[in-house]
N, C-alpha and C positions, 0 to 999 in steps of 0.2 A: 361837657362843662357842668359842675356842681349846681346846686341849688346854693341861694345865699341865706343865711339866717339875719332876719331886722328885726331889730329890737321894737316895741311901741313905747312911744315918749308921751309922757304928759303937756300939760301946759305948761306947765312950772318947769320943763326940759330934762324930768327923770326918765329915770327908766326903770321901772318897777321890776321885772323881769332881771335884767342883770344887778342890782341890787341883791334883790333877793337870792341868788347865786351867788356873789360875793359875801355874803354872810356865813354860807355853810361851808363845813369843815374840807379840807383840799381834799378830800380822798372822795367825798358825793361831788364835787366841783369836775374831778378828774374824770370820772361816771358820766356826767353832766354830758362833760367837752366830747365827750367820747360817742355817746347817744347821738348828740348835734350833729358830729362830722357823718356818723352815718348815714342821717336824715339828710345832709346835703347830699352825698351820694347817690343813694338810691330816690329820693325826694317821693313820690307819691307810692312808688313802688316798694318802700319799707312798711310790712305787716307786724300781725301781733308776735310777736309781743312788745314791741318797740311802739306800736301808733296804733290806735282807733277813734274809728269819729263816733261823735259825740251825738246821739240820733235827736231829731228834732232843731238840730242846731249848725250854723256853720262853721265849727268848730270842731278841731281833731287835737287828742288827747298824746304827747309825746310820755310813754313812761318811760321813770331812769330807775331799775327795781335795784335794790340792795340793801342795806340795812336800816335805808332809809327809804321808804314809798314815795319818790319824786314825781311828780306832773305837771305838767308844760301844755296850754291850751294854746292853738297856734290856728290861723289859715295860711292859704295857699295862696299867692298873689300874682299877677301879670308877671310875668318876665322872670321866670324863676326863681322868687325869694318867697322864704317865709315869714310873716308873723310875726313873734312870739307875744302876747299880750297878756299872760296871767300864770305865774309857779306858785307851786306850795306842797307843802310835805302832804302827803297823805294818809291819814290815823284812822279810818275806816273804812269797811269793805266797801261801800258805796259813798260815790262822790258826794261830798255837800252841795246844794243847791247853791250856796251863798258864792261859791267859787268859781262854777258855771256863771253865774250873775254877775260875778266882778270881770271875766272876760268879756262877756258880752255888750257889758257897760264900755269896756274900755276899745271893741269892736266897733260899738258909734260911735263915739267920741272920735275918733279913727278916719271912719268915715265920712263923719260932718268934717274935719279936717280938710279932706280931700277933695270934697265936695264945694268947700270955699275957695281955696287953692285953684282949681278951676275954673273959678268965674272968670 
């Protein structure tokens, strides 16, 4: 059975992640879809060049390489799904901090969710 790919939602009920994918032109979208189906597939057993984690962090890093440097910050969750919590193009050889940060934020935010949800 696949892995499933989840989106993370805001409060407001976006979804910044597929947003942001719908923005960009069909041909990285098609790369995009294409990356995804593989990660459900193979789920933790897809290496580089496709996934790495992100060291220091609970975060692993989906590239989608082409003309456009794609990256998809994601964890692994209970029950075979992923993630996805933060995309954006890539313009430099090393990741922005700021972009690791916006994951991570939206990794609590996530979490406290779940964590109310539970009571």
């Amino acid at each position: 059975m696949p892995w499933r790919i989840d989106y993370y939602q805001t409060h407001l009920r976006k979804y910044p992640v597929y947003d942001f994918i719908e923005k960009l032109p069909e041909k990285s979208q098609t790369k995009i879809y294409h990356t995804f189906e593989l990660l459900a597939e193979f789920g933790p057993q897809l290496k580089l060049p496709h996934i790495k984690k992100i060291i220091n962090t609970p975060l692993w890093e989906l590239r989608v390489l082409g003309e456009k440097s794609l990256r998809f910050f994601y964890i692994a969750k209970v029950g075979k799904s992923f993630l996805f919590l933060h995309g954006f193009t890539k313009k430099s050889q090393k990741t922005p901090k700021k972009e690791i940060k916006t994951a991570l934020n939206r990794l609590k935010d996530y979490q406290n969710k779940n964590k109310q949800q539970n009571k």
